[in-house]
N, C-alpha and C positions, 0 to 999 in steps of 0.2 A: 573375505580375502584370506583368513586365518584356513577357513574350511577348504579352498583351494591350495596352499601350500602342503597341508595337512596330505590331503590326493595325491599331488605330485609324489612328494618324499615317498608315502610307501609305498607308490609306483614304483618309484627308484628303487628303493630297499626290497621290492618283492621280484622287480629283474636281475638284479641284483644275486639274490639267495638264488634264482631257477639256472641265471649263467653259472653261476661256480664251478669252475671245474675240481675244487678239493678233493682231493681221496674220503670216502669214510669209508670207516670198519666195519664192513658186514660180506663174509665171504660169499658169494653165489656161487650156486648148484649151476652149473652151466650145462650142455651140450658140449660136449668135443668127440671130435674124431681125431683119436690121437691113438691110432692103431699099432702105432708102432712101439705106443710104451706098456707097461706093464702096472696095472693098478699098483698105486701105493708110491709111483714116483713120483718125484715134483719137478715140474718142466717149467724153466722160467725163459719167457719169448721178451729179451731186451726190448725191441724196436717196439712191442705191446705197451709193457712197463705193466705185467700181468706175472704172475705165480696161477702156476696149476697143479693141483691134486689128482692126480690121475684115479678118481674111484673104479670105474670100470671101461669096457670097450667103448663108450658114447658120452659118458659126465663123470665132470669135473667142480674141483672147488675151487673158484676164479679170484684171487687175492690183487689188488691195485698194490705196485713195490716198488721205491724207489732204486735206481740202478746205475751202475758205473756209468761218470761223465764221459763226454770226448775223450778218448787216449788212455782211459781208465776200464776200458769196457771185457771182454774176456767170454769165451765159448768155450764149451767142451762137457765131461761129466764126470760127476766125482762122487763122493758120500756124505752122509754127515757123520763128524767121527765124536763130536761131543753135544752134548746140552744141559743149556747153564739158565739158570733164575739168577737177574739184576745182577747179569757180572761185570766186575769190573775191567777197562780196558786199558790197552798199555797201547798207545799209536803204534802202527807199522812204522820203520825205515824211512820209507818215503812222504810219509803223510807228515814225521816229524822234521822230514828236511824242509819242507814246503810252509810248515807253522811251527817253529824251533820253539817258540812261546807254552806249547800245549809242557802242561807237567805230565811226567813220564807214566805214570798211573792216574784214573781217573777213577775213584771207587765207584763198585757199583750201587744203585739209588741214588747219584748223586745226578740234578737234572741238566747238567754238563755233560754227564755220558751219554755219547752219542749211541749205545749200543739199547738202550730200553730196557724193556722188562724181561727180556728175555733174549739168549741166539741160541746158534746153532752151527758151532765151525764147522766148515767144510775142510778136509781132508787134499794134503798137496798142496796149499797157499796158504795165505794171510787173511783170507774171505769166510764170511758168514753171512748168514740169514738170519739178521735182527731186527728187534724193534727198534723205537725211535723219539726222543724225546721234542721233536721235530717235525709235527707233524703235517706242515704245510709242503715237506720234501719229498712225501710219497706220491709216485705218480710221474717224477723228472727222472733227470739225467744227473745225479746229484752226488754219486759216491766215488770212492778207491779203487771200486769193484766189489764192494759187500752189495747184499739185496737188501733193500732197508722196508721194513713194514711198519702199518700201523701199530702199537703197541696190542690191542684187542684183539687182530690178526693173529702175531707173531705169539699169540696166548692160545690163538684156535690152532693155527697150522703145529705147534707146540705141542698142542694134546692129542695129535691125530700120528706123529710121524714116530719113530725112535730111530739110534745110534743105528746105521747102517744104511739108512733109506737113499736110495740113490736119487742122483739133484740132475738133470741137466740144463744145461745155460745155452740157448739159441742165442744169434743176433736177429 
């Protein structure tokens, strides 16, 4: 009897780990035709919930991102104008009107901040391309409008990009 319960369960436990849809951290080399950009930019397709490194005319490095919820969401292209190791964040406006409780600075390293081990503001708003200490959020519909990454991600696309690289944001 023991040895059939035994069966079941890791039956269960082994459909289990193969359905997960969780994000993990390991960017792929993909295929793209994405003719239109120029190696070196990073194209983020919302409705994917996908970050792209544009390497050259045919591949790219395919990131899983968490992304603006309903009504939070946001298209267009801009730059990245800084990049920051474990910084700390101070809410936008609206994110404090919505959760008046959050304290106005949140240091960075501390595992309340929502920003990770690393961003990358973008340039014209309040948005950035960060990690996440969060990491069951990557992969939804979950933010402000920031691109939220795995922390090991936001560490890889990190060491590949610098201050000017241009970002575009599909829906």
């Amino acid at each position: 009897m023991s040895m059939k319960i035994a069966l079941v369960l890791s039956t269960t436990i082994g459909a289990g780990l193969l359905m997960s849809t969780a994000a993990e951290a390991r960017p792929e080399m993909v295929g793209a035709h994405m003719a239109d950009y120029s190696p070196g930019t990073i194209v983020v397709k919302t409705n994917e919930r996908r970050l792209y490194l544009i390497l050259d005319d045919g591949h790219a490095m395919r990131y899983p991102v968490g992304v603006g919820k309903s009504g939070k969401q946001w298209a267009g292209t801009t730059r990245i104008d800084g990049k920051y190791r474990n910084p700390a964040w101070s809410p936008p406006a609206e994110v404090k009107r919505d959760k008046p409780q959050l304290p106005d600075v949140i240091p960075g390293g501390s595992p309340r901040n929502p920003m990770g081990v690393a961003a990358m503001t973008l340039a014209g708003g309040e948005y950035a391309i960060h990690g996440t200490n969060v990491p069951g959020s990557v992969g939804g519909f979950v933010s402000y409008g920031c691109i939220r990454m795995l922390n090991d991600d936001i560490t890889d696309l990190y060491s590949r990009v610098s201050v000017g690289t241009k970002v575009v944001v599909t829906r």
